[in-house]
C-alpha positions in Angstrom: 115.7 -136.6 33.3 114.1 -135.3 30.1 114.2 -138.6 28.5 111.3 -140.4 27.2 113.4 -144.0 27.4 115.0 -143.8 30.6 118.6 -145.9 29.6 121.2 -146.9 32.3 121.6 -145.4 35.9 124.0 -146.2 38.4 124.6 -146.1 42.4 127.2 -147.0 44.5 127.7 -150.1 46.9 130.8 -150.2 48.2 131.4 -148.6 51.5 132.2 -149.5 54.9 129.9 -150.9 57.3 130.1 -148.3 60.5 132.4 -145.7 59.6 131.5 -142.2 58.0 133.5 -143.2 54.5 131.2 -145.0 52.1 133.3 -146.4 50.0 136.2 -148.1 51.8 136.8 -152.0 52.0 135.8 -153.6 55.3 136.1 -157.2 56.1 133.5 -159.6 56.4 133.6 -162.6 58.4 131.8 -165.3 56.7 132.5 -166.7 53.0 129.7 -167.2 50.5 130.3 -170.4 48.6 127.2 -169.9 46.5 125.4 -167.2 44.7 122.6 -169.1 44.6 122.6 -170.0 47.9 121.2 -166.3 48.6 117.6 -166.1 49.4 116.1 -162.4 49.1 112.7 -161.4 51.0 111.7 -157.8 49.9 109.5 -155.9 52.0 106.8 -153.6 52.1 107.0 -150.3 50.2 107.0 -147.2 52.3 106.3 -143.7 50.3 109.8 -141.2 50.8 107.7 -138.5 48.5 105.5 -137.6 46.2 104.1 -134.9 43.8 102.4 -133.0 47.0 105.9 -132.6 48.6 107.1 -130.2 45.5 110.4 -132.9 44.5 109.4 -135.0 41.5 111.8 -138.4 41.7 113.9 -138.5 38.2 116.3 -140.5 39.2 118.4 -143.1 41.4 119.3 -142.4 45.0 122.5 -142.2 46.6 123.5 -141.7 50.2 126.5 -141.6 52.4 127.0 -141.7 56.1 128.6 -138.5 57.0 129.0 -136.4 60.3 126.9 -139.3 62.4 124.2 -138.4 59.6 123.3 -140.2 56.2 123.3 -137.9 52.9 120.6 -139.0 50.9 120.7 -137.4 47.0 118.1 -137.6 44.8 117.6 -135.6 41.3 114.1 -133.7 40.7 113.3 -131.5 37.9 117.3 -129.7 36.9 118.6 -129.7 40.4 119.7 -132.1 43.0 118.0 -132.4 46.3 120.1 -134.1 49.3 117.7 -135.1 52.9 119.3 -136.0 56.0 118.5 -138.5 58.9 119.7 -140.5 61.6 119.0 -143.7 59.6 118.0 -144.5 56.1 114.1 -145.2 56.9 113.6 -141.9 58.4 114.4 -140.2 55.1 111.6 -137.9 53.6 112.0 -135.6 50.7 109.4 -133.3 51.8 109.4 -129.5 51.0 110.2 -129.2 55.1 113.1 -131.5 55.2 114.8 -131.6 52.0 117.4 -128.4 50.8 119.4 -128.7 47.3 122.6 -129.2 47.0 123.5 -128.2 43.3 121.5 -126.8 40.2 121.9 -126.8 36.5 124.6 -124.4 34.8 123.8 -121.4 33.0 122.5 -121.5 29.5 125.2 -122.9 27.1 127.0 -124.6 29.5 127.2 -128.5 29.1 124.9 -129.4 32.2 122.2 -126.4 31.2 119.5 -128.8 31.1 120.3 -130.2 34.6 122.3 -131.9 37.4 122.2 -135.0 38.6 124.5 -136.3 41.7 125.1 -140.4 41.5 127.8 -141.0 43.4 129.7 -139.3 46.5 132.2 -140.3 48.6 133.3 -138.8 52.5 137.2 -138.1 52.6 137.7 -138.0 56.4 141.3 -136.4 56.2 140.3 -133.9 54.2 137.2 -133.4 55.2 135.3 -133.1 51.9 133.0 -134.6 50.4 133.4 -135.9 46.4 130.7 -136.2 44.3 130.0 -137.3 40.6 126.7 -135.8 38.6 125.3 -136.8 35.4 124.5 -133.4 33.4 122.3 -132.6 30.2 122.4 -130.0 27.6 119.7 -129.5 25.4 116.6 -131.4 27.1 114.0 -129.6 26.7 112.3 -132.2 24.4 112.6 -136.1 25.0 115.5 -137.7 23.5 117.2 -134.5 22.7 119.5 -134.3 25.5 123.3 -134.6 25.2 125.0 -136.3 28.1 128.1 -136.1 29.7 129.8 -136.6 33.9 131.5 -134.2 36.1 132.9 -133.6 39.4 132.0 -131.2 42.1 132.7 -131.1 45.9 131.3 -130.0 49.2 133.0 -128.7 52.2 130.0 -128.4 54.5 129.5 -132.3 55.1 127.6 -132.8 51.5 124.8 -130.7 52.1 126.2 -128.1 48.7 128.3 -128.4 46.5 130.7 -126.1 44.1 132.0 -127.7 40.7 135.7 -128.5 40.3 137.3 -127.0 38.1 134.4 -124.4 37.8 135.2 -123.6 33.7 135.0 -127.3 32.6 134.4 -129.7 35.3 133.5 -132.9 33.2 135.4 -135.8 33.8 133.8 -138.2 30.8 132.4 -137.4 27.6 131.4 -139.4 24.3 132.8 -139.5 21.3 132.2 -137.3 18.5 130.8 -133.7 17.9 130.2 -131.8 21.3 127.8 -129.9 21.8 126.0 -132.1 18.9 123.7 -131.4 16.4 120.0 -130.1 17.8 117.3 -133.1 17.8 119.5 -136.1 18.8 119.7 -137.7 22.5 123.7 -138.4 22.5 126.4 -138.7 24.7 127.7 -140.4 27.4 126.8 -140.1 31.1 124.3 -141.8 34.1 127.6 -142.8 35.7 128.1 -144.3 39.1 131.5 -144.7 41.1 132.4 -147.2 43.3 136.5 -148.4 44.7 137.6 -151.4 43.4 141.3 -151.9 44.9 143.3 -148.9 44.4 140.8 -147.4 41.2 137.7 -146.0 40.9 135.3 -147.5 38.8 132.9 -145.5 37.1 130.1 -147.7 35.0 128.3 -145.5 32.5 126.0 -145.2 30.2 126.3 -144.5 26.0 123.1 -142.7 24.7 123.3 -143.1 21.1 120.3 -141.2 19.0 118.7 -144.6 19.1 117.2 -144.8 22.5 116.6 -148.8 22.5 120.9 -149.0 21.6 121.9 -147.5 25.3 124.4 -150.0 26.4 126.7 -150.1 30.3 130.3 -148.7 29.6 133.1 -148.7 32.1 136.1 -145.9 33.1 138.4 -146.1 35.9 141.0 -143.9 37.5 143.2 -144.0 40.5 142.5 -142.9 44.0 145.1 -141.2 44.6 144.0 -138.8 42.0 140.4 -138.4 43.5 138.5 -138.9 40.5 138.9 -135.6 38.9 139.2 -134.5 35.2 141.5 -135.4 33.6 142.5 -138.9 35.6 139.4 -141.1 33.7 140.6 -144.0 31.3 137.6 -145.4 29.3 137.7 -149.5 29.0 138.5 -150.3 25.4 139.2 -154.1 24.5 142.2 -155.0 22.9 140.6 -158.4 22.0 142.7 -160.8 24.1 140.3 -161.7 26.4 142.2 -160.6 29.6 141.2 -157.5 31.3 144.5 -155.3 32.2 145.6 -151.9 32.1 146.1 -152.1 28.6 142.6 -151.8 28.1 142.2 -148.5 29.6 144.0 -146.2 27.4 141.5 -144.5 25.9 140.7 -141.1 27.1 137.8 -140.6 29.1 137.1 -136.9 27.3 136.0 -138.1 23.9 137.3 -141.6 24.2 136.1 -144.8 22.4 135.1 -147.4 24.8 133.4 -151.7 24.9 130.3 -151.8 25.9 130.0 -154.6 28.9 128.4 -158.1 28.8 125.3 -159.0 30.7 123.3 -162.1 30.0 120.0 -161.8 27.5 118.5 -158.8 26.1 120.2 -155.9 27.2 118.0 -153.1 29.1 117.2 -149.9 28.2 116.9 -149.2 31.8 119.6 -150.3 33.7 119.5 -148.5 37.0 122.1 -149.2 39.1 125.5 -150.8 39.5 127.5 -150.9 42.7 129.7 -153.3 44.7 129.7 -154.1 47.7 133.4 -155.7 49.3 134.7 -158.8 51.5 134.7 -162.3 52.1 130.6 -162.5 53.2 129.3 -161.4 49.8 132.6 -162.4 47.4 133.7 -165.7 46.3 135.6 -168.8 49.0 138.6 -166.3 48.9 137.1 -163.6 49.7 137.1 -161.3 46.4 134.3 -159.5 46.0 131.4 -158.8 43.8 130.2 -156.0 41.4 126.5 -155.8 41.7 124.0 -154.6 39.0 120.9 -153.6 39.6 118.5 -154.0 36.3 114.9 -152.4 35.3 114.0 -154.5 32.8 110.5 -154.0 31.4 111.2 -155.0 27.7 112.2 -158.8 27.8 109.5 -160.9 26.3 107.5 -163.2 29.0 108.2 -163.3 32.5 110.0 -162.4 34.5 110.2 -158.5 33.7 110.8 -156.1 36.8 114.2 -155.0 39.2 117.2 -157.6 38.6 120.3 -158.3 40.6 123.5 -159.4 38.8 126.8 -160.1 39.7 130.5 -159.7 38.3 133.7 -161.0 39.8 135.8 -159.2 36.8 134.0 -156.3 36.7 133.4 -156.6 33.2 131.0 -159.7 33.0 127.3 -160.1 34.9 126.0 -163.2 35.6 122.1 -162.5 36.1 119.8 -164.0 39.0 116.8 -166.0 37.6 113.9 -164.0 39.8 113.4 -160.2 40.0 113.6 -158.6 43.4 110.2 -156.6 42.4 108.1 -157.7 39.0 106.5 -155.5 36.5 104.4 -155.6 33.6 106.6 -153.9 31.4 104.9 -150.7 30.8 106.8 -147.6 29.6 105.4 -144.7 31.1 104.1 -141.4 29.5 106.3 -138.1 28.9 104.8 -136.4 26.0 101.3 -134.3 26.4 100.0 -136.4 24.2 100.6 -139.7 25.2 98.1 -141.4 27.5 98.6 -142.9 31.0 100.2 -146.1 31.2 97.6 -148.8 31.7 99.4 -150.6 34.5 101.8 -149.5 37.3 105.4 -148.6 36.6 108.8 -148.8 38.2 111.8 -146.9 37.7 115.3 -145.1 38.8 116.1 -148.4 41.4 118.8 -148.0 43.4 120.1 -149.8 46.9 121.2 -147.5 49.8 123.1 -149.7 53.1 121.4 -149.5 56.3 125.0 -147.5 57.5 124.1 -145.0 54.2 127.1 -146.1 52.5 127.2 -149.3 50.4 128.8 -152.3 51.6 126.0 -154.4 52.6 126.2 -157.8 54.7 122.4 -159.2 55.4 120.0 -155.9 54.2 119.9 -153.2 52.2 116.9 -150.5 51.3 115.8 -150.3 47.4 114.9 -147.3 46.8 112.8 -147.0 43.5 110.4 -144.4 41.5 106.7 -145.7 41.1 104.1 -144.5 39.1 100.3 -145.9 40.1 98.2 -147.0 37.3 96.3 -145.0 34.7 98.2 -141.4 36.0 101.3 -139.9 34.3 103.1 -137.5 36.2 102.2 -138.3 40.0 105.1 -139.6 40.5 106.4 -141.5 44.2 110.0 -141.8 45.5 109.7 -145.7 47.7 111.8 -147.5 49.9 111.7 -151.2 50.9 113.7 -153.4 53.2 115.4 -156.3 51.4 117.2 -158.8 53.7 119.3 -161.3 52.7 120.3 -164.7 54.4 121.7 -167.9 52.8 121.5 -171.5 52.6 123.5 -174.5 52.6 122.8 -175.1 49.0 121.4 -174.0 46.4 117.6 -172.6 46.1 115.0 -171.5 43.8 113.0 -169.7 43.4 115.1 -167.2 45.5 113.2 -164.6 45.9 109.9 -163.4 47.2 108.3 -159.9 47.9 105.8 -159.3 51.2 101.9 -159.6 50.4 100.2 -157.0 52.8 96.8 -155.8 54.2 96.1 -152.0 54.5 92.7 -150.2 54.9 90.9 -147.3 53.9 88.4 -146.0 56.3 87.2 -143.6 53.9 85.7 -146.3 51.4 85.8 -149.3 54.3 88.0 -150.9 51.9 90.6 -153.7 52.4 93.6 -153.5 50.0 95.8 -156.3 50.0 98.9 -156.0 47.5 102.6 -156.3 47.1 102.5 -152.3 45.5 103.0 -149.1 47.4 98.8 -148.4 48.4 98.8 -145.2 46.7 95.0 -143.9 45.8 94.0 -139.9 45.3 91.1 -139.2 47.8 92.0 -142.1 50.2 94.6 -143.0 53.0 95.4 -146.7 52.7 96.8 -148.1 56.6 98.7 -150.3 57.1 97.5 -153.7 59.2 99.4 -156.6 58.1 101.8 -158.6 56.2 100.0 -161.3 55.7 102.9 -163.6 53.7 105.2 -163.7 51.2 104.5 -164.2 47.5 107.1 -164.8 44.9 108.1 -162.5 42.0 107.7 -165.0 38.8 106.4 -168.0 38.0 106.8 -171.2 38.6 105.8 -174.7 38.4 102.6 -175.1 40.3 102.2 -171.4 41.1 99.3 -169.0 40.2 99.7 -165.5 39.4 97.9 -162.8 41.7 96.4 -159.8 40.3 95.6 -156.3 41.6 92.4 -155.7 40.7 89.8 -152.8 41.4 86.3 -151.8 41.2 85.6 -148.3 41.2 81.8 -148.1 41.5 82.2 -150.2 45.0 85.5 -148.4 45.7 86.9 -151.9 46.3 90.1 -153.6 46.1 90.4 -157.8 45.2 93.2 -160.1 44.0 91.9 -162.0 41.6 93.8 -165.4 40.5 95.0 -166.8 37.4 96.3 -165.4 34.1 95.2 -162.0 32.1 93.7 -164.5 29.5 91.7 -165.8 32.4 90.0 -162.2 32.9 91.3 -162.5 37.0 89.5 -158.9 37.0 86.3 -159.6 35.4 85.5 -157.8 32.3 84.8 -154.9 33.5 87.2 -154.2 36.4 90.7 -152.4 36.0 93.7 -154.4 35.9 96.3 -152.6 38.7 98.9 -154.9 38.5 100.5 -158.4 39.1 100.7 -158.7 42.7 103.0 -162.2 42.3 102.5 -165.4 42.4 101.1 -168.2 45.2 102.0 -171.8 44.9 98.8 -174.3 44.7 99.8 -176.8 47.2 100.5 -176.6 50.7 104.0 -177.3 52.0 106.0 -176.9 55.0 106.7 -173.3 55.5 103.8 -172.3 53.1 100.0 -170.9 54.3 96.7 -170.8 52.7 95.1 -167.9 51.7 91.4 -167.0 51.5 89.2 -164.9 50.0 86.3 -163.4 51.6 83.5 -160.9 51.0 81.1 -158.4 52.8 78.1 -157.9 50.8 77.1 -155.2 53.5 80.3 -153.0 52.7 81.0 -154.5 49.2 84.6 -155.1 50.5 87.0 -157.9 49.7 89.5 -159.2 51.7 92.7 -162.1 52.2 91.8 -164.0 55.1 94.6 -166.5 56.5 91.3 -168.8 57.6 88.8 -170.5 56.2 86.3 -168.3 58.5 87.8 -165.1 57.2 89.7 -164.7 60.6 86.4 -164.1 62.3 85.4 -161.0 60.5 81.8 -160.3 60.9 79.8 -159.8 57.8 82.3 -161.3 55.6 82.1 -165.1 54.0 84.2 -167.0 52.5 84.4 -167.4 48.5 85.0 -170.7 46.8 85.1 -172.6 49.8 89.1 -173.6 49.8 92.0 -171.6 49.5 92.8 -169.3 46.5 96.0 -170.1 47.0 99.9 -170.7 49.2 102.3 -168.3 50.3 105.5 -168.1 51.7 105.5 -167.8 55.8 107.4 -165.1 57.4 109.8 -168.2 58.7 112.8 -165.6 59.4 113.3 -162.2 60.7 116.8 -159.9 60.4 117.9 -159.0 64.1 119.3 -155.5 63.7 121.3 -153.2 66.2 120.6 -149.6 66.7 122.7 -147.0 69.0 121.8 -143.5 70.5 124.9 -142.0 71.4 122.6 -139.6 73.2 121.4 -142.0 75.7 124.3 -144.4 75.4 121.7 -146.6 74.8 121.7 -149.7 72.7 118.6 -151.2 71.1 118.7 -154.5 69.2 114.8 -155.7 67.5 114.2 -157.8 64.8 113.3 -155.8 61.4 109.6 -157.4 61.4 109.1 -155.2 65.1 111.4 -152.2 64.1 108.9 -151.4 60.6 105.8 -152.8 61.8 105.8 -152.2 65.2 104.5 -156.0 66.1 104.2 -156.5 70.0 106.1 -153.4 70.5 105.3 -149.9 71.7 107.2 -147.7 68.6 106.2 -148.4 64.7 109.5 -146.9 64.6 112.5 -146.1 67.0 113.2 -142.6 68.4 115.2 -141.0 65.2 118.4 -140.8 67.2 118.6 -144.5 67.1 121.4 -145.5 64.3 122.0 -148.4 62.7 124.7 -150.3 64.2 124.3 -153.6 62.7 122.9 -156.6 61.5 123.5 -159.6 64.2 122.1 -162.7 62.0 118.4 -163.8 61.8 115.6 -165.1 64.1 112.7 -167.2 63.8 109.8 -164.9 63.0 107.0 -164.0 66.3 104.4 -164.1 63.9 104.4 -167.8 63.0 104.4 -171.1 65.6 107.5 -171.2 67.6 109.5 -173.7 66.0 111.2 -176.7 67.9 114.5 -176.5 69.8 114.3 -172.6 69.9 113.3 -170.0 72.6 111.5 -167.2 72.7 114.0 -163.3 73.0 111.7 -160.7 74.8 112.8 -156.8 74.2 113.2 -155.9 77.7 113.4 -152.5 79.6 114.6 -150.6 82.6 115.5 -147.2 83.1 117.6 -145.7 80.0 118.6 -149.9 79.0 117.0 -151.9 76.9 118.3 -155.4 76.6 117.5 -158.1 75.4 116.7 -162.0 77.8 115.2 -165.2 76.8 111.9 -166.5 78.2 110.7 -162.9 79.6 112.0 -160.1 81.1 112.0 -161.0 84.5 109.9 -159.0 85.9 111.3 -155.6 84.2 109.3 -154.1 81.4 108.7 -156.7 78.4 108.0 -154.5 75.5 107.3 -158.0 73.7 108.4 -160.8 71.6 110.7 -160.1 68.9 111.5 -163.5 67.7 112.9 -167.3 68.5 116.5 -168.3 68.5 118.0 -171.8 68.4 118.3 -172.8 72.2 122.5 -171.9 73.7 121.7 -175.0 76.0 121.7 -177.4 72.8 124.0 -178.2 70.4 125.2 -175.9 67.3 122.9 -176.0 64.5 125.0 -176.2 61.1 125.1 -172.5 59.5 124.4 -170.6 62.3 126.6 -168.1 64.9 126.6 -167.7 68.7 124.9 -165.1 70.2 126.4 -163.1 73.0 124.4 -160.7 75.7 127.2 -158.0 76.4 127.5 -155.4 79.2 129.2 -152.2 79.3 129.3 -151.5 82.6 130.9 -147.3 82.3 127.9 -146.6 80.4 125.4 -149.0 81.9 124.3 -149.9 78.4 123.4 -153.9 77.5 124.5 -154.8 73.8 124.3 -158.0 72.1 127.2 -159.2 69.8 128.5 -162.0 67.6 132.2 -161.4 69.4 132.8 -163.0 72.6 134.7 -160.0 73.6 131.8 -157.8 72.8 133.7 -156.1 69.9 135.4 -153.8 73.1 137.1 -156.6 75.3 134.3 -156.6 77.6 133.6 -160.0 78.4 130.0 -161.3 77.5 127.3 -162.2 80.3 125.7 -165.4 78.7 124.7 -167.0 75.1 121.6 -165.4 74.3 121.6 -168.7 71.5 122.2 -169.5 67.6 121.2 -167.5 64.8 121.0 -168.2 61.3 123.5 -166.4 58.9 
């Protein structure tokens, strides 16, 4: 979007878990008592695109699960692109994959200056596909653009769309003049639609000419009506405190409207908002959460970087303490004339469902722009994994982001960083995730920075503070990688520092003998620092209803391809579910668990305790609390299923095997 100050964008949450609509209600089974109960491990970044694949990310993604495929929308340039997949980690925006699905109107015509889909929606009876788009008029300079919403659909499973009504098809516009006076960024758009009961929600944003005053608005309309123009009500307070329906009667074309509360400064750049529904992620009772998803690079100190919030009203966000990823709050460059950002710089988050809806139980993928260091427009579309399991109480900090090893073989160079390895002239592989570090500071912590030295081509972390020159005097800055605690604790590992004065390389070691590498010694002589242990692992079920095949791995084998043959699974694989989580197979085996082994034989994998029994072990995927001993407090049973029609092993949390097929035995506990 042609706007130097990118102000608030939104994506949807709410869907249901399996089925092809992404935005109906589906139950969960277990009750969150706590928001800060939630613990949230982000994982590595993984690049979707980049300048060299000819789509330019400018803005949020949105996907929906539709025809056994997921939809994946995301705005480049004037148009909207849309990528399909199997699952959401085999989505690419390459020239090869990628097709559009709508571009901007002819000149004059409110969305002139370009189209932007948010939101979409699957109707199954109809068999059409809804969708909402932010427009612009006027944008050819930054700040100029006027903003606005409208509708469009698709009857060929969401791959194009036609707009509805095709003379006017806006559904919410600001008050005031329209189209308004040349040189001002106005209007009223960057809206995302979710269900909430019998409504849609749509949370938007108001652009007035001050780009540091955009503020989160809210509209709704019924179901029933689809969304349309002319159904939209605009939220407008009448003071009293309760929200009702009295305070939508203001007109969603040209309408006054409150601007929502969220806790501190409000952000220029809030990305997304979303929901995601049921008794797991709502309150004791069940109701659930709105969930907003904040950029914010302008608060002064730490933390700065991606936020989660919640609402239970809908109206007012309660903010979590630690960013999901940090930043240094740099605003990057539009104009010609403005020069690169010094440090690295995110933008346009969003959260996509493993099913490609929205309604999330223990993972969901963040998609996010990211723009390396010291460059302006090359430009990368990300993913990570984010899973999410909970305690019994309350924790903090509750978040941290994985710390990870990749090499160049071009410049023998080690890069070890929590930021997408992206370097012109170099491929960056990927060898390990060494740990987790945590995304702000805290007591007895020290902050991590990305640092480089171009005349040895070499990448180091260098600890403490900026004023602390972690980077030398003559080195450039990258980033802050995080933060690593500076004692050891259970569940925390040293890390080291070592150097190879033959290849003028740095390196993280886990050992104080730099894991054995030859050439390299160790600097300082004692750790440079603590991080978090991979202690758990997300155990996640995939389906090809090709091969009537089940496949259930933990996440740390499915996207690094530990003690496993695939880095990834065969793309006809789907995501099924997420079954709970395991104790990781990279760390010590912890006490009163046993090892799962991913087994094999002909067109079944399965899954067996110990080993594999003399069938094909494709290797260790984790350790789950033993069936032969008690119930551990916050933890499920584990069932090995078997279908015997399709000769196809599952695993399930349902004694019945979610088909009333009878389970074989208790594969164990696993943590929620």
């Amino acid at each position: 979007m042609s706007i130097k100050y990118p102000a608030f964008y939104f994506l949807i949450l709410l869907g249901s878990g399996c089925s092809d609509n992404s935005l109906s209600v589906e139950t969960r089974e277990e009750a969150i008592t706590c928001l800060d109960c939630l613990r949230y491990r982000v994982g590595r970044s993984f690049s979707i695109s980049s300048g060299a694949d000819s789509h330019i990310p400018d803005a949020p993604t949105s996907a929906i699960r539709v025809g056994g495929q997921i939809r994946a929308y995301n705005a480049g340039g004037h148009k909207t692109v849309v990528m399909s997949a199997s699952r959401v980690d085999n989505l690419s925006f390459n020239v090869a994959q990628q097709q559009t699905a709508i571009v901007a109107g002819p000149a004059g015509n409110f969305d002139e200056g370009g189209v932007w889909i948010t939101s979409a929606e699957y109707d199954q009876t109809s068999g059409k596909v809804r969708a909402w788009y932010h427009a612009e008029r006027n944008n050819t300079l930054p700040n100029t653009s006027h903003w606005s919403m409208a509708y469009a659909e698709s009857w060929d499973l969401g791959q194009t769309f036609s707009r509805v009504p095709s003379a006017d098809n806006r559904v919410l516009t600001a008050p005031g003049a329209d189209p308004p006076p040349p040189g001002a960024g106005t209007g009223e758009g960057n809206g995302s639609v979710i269900r909430w009961g019998d409504k849609y929600l749509m949370y938007f944003t108001h652009n007035p000419a001050d780009p540091y005053d955009n503020t989160t608005r809210l509209a709704q309309s019924n179901i029933a009506s689809g969304g349309e123009r002319w159904t939209w009500s605009k939220y407008l307070s009448n003071g009293d405190g309760i929200i009702s329906s009295a305070d939508f009667a203001s007109d969603a074309l040209g309408g006054l409207s409150t601007m929502l509360q969220y806790p501190g400064p409000v952000s220029r750049d809030t990305l997304l908002l979303g929901s995601f529904a049921g008794s797991y992620w709502g309150s004791t009772s069940g109701s659930p959460y709105v969930n907003l998803l904040v950029t914010d690079v302008w608060t002064t100190g730490w933390p700065k970087g991606v936020k989660l919030s919640y609402s239970a009203d809908t109206i007012n966000f309660t903010a979590m303490p630690q960013p999901l990823l940090v930043s240094d709050g740099m605003e990057y460059a539009r104009a010609p004339s403005d020069p690169p950002p010094a440090t690295a710089f995110i933008d346009y988050a969003s959260i996509v469902a493993p099913t490609g809806g929205s309604a999330w139980e223990k993972s969901f993928h963040m998609f996010y722009e990211w723009i390396p260091t010291f460059t302006k427009f090359d430009r990368y579309l990300e993913r990570r994994l984010v899973q999410v399991s909970r305690n019994a109480s309350g924790i903090s900090p509750q978040v941290d982001v994985a710390l990870t090893r990749y090499y160049s073989p071009t410049f023998s160079d080690h890069w070890v960083t929590t930021a997408p390895p992206r370097q012109a002239g170099a491929q960056y592989d990927f060898e390990k995730d060494i740990g987790y570090v945590l995304t702000s500071p805290q007591p007895g912590t020290v902050r991590l920075t990305d640092c480089y030295a171009p005349g040895w081509h070499d990448h180091y972390v260098g600890p403490g503070d900026l004023s602390q020159s972690p980077c030398g005097t003559t080195d450039q800055v990258l980033g802050t990688i995080g933060w690593a605690w500076t004692t050891p604790a259970v569940n925390r590992k040293p890390i080291y520092r070592c150097f190879s004065a033959t290849l003028l390389d740095h390196v993280i070691a886990e050992t104080a003998t730099c894991d054995n590498r030859p050439g390299y010694s160790l600097e300082w002589g004692a750790p440079m620092g603590y991080i978090n242990r991979a202690d758990k692992t997300l155990l996640t079920r995939f389906y090809s209803s090709a091969r009537t095949d089940t496949w259930v791995l933990t996440q740390e084998t499915h996207e690094n391809g530990a003690g496993h043959p695939y880095s990834y699974l065969p793309s006809d694989y789907a995501f099924d579910k997420d079954l709970g989580f395991l104790f990781s197979p990279s760390e010590p085996q912890p006490a009163g668990t046993v090892a799962i082994h991913s087994c094999y034989y002909p067109d079944d994998h399965f899954l067996y305790p110990y080993n594999c029994a003399g069938l094909t072990d494709l290797g260790l995927i984790g350790y789950i609390y033993d069936a032969s001993a008690a119930q551990p407090p916050g933890t499920k049973k584990l069932y090995r299923c078997y279908n015997v029609a399709q000769a196809n092993h599952t695993v399930s949390d349902d004694p019945f095997c979610e088909s009333a097929t009878p389970y074989e035995f208790v594969l164990g506990y696993t943590e929620l």
